[in-house]
MARMI-841032 format. One record per residue (C-alpha): y, x, z. Coordinates in nm, 2 decimals. Layout:
// MARMI-841032
SITE       c2       c1       c3
SITE        Y        X        Z
...
***
This chain:
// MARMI-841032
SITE       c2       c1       c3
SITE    -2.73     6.89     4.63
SITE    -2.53     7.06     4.90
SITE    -2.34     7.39     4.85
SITE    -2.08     7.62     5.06
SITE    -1.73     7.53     5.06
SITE    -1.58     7.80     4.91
SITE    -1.22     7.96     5.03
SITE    -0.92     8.10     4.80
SITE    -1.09     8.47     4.80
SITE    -1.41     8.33     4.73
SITE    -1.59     8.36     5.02
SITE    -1.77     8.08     5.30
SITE    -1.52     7.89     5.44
SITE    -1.57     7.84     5.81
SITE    -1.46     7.64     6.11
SITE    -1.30     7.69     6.40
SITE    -1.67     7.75     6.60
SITE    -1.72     8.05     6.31
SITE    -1.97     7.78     6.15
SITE    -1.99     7.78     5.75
SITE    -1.90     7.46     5.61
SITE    -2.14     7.24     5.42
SITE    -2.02     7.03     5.12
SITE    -2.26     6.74     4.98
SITE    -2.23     6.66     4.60
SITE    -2.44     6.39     4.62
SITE    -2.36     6.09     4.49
SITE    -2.17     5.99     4.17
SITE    -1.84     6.06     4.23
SITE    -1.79     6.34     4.08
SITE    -2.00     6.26     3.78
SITE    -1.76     5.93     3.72
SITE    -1.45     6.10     3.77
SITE    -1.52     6.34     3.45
SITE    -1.59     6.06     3.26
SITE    -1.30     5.88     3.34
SITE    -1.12     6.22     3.26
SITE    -1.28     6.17     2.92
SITE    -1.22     5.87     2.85
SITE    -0.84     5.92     2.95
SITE    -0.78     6.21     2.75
SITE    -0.97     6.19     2.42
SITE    -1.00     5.78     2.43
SITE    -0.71     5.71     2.21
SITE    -0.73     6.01     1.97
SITE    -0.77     5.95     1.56
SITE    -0.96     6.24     1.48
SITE    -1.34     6.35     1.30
SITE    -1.68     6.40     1.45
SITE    -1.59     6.76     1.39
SITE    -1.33     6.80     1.61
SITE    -1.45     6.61     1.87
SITE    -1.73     6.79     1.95
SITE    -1.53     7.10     1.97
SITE    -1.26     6.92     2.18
SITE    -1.58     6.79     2.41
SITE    -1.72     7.14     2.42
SITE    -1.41     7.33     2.50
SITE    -1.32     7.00     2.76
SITE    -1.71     7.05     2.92
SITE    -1.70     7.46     2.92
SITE    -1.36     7.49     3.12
SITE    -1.50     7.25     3.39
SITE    -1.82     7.45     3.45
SITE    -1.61     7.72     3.51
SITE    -1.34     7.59     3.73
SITE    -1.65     7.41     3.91
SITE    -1.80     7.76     3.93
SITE    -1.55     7.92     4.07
SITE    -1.52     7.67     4.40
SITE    -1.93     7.62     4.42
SITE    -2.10     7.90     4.31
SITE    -2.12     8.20     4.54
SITE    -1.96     8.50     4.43
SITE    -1.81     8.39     4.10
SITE    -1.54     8.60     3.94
SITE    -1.25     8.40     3.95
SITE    -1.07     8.52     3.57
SITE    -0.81     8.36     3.50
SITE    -0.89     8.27     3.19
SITE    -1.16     8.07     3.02
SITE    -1.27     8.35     2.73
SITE    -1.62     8.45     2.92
SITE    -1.77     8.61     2.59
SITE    -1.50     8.89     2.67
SITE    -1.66     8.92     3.00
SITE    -2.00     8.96     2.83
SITE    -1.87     9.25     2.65
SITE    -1.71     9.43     2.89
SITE    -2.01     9.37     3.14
SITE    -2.22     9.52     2.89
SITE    -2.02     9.78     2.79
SITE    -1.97     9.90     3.11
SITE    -2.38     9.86     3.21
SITE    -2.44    10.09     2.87
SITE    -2.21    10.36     3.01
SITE    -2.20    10.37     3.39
SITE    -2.50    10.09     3.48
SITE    -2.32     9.97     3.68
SITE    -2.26     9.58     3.70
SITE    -1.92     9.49     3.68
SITE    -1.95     9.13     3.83
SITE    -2.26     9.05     4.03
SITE    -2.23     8.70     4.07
SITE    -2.13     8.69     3.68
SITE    -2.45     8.58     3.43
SITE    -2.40     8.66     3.09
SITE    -2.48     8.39     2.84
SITE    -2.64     8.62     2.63
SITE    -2.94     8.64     2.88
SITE    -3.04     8.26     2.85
SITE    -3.32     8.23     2.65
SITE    -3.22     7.96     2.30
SITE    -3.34     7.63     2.33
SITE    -3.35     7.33     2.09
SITE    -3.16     7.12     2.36
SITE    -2.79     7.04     2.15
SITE    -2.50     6.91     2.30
SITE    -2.23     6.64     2.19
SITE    -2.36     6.51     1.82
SITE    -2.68     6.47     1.90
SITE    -3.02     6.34     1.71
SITE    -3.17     5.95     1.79
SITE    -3.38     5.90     1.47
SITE    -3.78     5.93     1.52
SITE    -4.00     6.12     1.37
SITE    -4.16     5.86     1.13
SITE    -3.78     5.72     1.04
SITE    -3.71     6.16     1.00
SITE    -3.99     6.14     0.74
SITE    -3.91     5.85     0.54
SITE    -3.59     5.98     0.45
SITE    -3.74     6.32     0.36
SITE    -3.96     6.18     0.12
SITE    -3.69     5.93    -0.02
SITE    -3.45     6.24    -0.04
SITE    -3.69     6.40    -0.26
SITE    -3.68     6.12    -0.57
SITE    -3.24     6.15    -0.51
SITE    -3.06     6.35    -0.77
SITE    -2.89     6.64    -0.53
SITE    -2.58     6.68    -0.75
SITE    -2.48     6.24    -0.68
SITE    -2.48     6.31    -0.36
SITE    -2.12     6.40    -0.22
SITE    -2.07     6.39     0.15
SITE    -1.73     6.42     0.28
SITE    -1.67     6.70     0.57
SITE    -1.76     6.50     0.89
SITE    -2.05     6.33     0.73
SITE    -2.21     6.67     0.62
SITE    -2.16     6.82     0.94
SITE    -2.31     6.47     1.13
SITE    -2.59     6.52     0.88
SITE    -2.65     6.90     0.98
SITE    -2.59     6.80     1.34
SITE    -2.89     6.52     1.34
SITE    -3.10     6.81     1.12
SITE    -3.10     6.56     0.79
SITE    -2.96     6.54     0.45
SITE    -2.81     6.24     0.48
SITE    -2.64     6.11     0.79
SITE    -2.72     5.78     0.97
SITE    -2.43     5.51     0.93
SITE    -2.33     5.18     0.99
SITE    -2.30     4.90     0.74
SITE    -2.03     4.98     0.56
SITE    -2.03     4.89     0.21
SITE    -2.05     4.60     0.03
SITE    -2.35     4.73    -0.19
SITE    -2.53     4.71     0.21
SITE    -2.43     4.42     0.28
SITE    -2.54     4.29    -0.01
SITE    -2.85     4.45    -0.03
SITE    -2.97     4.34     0.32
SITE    -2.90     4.00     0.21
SITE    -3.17     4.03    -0.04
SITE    -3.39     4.18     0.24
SITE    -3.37     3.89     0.43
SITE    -3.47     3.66     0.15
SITE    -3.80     3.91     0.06
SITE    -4.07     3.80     0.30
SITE    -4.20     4.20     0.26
SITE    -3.91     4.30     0.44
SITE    -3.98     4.39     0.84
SITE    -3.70     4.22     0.98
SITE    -3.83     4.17     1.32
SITE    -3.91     4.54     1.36
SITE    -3.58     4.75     1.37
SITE    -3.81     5.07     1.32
SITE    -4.02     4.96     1.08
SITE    -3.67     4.79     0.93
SITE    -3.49     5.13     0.90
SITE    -3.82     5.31     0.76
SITE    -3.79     5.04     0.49
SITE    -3.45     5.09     0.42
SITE    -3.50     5.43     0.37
SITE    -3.67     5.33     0.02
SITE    -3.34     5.20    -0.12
SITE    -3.10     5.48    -0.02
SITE    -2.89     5.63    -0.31
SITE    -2.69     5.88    -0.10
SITE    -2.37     5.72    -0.27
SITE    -2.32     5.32    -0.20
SITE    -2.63     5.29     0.06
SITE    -2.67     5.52     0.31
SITE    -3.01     5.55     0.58
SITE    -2.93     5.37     0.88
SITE    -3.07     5.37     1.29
SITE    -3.28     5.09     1.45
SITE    -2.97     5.01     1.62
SITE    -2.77     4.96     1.32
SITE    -3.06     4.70     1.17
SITE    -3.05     4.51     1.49
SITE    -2.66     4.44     1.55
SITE    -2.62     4.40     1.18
SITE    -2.92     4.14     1.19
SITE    -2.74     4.00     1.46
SITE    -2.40     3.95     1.31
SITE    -2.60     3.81     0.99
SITE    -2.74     3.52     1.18
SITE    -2.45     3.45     1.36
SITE    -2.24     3.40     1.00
SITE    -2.51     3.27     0.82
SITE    -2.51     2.98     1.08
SITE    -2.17     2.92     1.02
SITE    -2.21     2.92     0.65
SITE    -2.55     2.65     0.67
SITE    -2.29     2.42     0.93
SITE    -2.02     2.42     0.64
SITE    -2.27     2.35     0.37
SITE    -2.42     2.05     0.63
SITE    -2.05     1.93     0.71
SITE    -1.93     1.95     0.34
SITE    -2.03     1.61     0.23
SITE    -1.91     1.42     0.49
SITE    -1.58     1.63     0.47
SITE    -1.55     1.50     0.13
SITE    -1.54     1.18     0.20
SITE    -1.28     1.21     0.42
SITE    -1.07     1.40     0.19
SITE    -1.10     1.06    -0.06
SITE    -1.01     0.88     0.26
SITE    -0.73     1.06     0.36
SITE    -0.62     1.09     0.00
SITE    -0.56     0.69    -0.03
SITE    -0.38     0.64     0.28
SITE    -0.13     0.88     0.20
SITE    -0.12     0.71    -0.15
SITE    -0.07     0.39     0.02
SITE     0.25     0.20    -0.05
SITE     0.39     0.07     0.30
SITE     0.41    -0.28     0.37
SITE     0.65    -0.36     0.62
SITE     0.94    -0.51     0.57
SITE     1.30    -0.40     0.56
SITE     1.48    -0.38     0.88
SITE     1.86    -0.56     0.86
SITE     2.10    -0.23     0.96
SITE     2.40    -0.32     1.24
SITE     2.69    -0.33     1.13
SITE     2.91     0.00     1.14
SITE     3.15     0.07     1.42
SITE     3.53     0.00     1.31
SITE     3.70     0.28     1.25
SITE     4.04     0.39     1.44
SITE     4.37     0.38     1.26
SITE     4.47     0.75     1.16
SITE     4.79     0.70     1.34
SITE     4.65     0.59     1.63
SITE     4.38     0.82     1.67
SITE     4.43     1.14     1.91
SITE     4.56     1.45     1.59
SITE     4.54     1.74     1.89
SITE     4.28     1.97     1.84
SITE     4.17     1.98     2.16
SITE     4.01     1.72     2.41
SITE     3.89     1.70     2.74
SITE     3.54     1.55     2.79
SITE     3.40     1.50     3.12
SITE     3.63     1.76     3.26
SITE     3.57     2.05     3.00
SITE     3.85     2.07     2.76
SITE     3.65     2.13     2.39
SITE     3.86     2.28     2.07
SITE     4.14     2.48     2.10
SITE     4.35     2.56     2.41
SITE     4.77     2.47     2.39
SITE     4.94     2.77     2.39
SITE     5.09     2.85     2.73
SITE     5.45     2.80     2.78
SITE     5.49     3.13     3.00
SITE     5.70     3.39     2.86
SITE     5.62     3.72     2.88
SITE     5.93     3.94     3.06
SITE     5.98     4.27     3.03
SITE     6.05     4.52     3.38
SITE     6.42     4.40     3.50
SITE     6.41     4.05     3.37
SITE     6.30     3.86     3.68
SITE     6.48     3.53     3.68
SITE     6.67     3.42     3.98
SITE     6.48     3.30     4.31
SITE     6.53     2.92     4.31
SITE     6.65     2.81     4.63
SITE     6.41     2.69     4.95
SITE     6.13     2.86     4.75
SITE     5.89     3.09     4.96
SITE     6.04     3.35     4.80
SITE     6.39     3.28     4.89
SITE     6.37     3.22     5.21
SITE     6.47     3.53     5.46
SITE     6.22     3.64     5.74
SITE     6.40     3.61     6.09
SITE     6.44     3.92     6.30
SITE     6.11     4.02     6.51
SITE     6.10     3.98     6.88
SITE     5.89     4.09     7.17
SITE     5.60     3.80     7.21
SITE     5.56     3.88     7.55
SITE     5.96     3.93     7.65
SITE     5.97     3.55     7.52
SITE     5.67     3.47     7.69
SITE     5.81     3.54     8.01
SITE     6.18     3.49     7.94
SITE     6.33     3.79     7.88
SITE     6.55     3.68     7.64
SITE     6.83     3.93     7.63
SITE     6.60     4.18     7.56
SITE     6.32     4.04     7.33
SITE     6.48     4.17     7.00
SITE     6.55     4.53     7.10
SITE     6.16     4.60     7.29
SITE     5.97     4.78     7.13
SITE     5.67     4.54     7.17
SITE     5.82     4.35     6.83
SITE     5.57     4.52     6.62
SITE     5.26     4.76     6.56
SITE     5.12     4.92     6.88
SITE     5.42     4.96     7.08
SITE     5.38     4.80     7.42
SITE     5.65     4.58     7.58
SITE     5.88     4.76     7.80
SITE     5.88     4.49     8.05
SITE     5.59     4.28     8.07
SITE     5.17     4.35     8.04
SITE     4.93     4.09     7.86
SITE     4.89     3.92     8.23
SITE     5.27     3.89     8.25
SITE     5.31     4.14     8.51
SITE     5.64     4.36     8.57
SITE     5.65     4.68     8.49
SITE     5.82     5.00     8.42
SITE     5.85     5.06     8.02
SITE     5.97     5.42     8.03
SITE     5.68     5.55     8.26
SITE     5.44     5.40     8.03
SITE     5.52     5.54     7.76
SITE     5.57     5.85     7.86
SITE     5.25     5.86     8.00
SITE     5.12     5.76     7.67
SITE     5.30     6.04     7.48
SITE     5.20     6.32     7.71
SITE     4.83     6.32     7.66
SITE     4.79     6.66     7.60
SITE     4.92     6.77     7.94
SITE     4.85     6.58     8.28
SITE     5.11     6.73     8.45
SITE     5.39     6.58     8.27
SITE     5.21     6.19     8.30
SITE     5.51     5.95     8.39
SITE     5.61     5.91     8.73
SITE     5.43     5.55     8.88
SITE     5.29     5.48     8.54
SITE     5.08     5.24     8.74
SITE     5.24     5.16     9.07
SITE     5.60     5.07     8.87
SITE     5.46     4.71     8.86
SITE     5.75     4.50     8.95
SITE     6.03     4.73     8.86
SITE     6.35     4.78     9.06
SITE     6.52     4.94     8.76
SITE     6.69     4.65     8.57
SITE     6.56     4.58     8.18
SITE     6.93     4.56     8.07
SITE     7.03     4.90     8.12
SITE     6.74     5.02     8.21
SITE     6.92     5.29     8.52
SITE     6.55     5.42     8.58
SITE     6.56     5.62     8.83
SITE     6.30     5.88     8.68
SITE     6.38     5.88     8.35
SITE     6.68     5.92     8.13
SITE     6.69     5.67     7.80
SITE     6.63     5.94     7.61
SITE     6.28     5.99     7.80
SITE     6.34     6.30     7.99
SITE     6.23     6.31     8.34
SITE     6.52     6.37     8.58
SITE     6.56     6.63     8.83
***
């Protein structure tokens, strides 16, 4: 129940005291997790009983080996899942050398055989193994004919002919006749099968398991109950097939309804001929055709005038020159548009000196060159119209 933990190399794995580590495979875990492996992989595969006990024994083989390799001390890890090679070069090499090529390696060959079987395996008794033996004997060999996975089920189970379900309709007919003879050990699914035994042919009815007898006895009962509730409900559902019969053969009675009389009808010339009309605000049929012409690159008609499009933008002036009435110069500041700043004016309405500012903004790159009294030429002495600045030239250039 408790094993080493194993490392990539294969040794004890330890911890950081130098303390080999303990793993527990108690529990079932481990068990359920292979058989939900199982079930995953091989649940929803068509295939004979052949091949899935050879898909089951390669699936079962591989994990012993890869469970080996992590919990077994001193398992070869191989690479590969062909051990018999390993038997035969472990053996060869013990003939020649004797010397053992992998110690913790156990040859199969060494196991003593056992009757134990994997996969397919037997569930008749010993009495039930009998009775068919002795039936099989009074059976013509050369009727029976056995498809491939039924003769291998039979050689798997050790019998001649292999246990099956009700199948056929000869069975199911037959165990209907069982159940009316009062010989017939129903309510003994042993004793059942031991008896059924005396009627196999090996062709239409075939030996079955005390499990088969009792979930076939089972779904008997439960249809012959249904059958004995039809046969109990079929009188009175004849009588009210008669019943039903004459009330739909049954003239009606009731008397004729006087119709309104029809709405008038709208004079034709009168009437709406359009194709299209407009209900509750959706207009149903088909669309008027539009009245817009299509025009062709250079066939613009002429504005109409006092249109939107006519009408001329004015000139743009400085908002803050008009703000704070500077008049004369609001059209030519270059505060009229896009990031320029007014010459004159700041967003508070102070004065101040244009040209410095925006040299100061220009020359970032050297601070040397920063306009004279950027800051301090609030309140200007230079006049806006001519702008005689007495540091700078109109062109921007500082003066000597």
């Amino acid at each position: 129940m408790y094993t080493y933990k194993l490392n990539k190399n294969g040794g004890v794995k330890e911890n950081k005291y130098g303390m080999k580590m303990i793993d527990s495979i108690r529990g079932t875990n481990r068990t359920e997790s292979y058989h939900k492996g199982l079930v995953t992989t091989f649940g929803s595969w068509i295939c004979g009983i052949e091949m899935s006990d050879c898909l089951l024994a390669e699936r079962r083989h591989r994990h012993n080996q890869r469970v080996s390799e992590m919990r077994r001390l001193d398992f070869p890890i191989l690479g590969h899942f062909d051990t018999w090679r390993v038997d035969a070069i472990q053996n060869l090499v013990w003939k020649n050398h004797r010397i053992q090529l992998y110690p913790g390696w156990t040859n199969a060959s060494d196991y003593m055989d056992t009757e134990e079987s994997f996969d397919t395996v037997a569930l008749h008794s010993q009495p039930l193994h009998d009775a068919l033996e002795e039936r099989m004997q009074e059976i013509d060999a050369s009727s029976v004919k056995l498809s491939r996975d039924n003769k291998y089920l039979a050689d798997s189970v050790g019998v001649k002919l292999p246990f099956l379900p009700f199948i056929t309709e000869e069975e199911n007919v037959l165990y209907a006749q069982c159940v009316l003879d009062c010989d017939f050990p129903l309510g003994d699914d042993e004793k059942a099968a031991i008896a059924w035994c005396k009627k196999v042919d090996g062709v239409k009815i075939m030996p079955k398991l005390p499990v088969h007898m009792r979930t076939h006895r089972e779904a008997f009962k439960r249809n012959q109950r249904v059958r004995d509730s039809v046969t109990q409900a079929e009188k009175g559902q004849s009588a009210l097939d008669k019943l039903n019969e004459v009330i739909k053969s049954a003239k009606p009675t009731t008397s004729t309804v006087a119709m309104p009389p029809a709405m008038p009808t709208l004079d034709s010339e009168a009437a709406d001929q359009s194709s299209n009309k407009v209900i509750a605000g959706v207009v149903t049929g088909d669309l008027p055709e539009s009245e817009a012409k299509q025009r062709k690159r250079g066939q613009r008609g002429p504005d109409v005038n006092g249109s939107r499009e006519f009408q001329k933008r004015g000139p743009r002036k400085c908002k803050l020159c008009e703000q704070w009435l500077a008049l004369d110069h609001m059209m030519k500041c270059p505060g009229r548009g896009g990031v320029a700043k007014c010459d004159l004016f700041d967003t508070e309405g102070k004065r101040r000196c244009g040209r410095c500012t925006r040299v100061n903004a220009k020359d970032k790159a050297d601070p040397k060159t920063e306009g004279l009294h950027a800051l301090t030429c609030v309140g200007a002495t230079c006049g806006y119209a001519n702008f005689d600045c007495e540091h700078y030239t109109n062109r921007l250039i500082r003066r000597k």
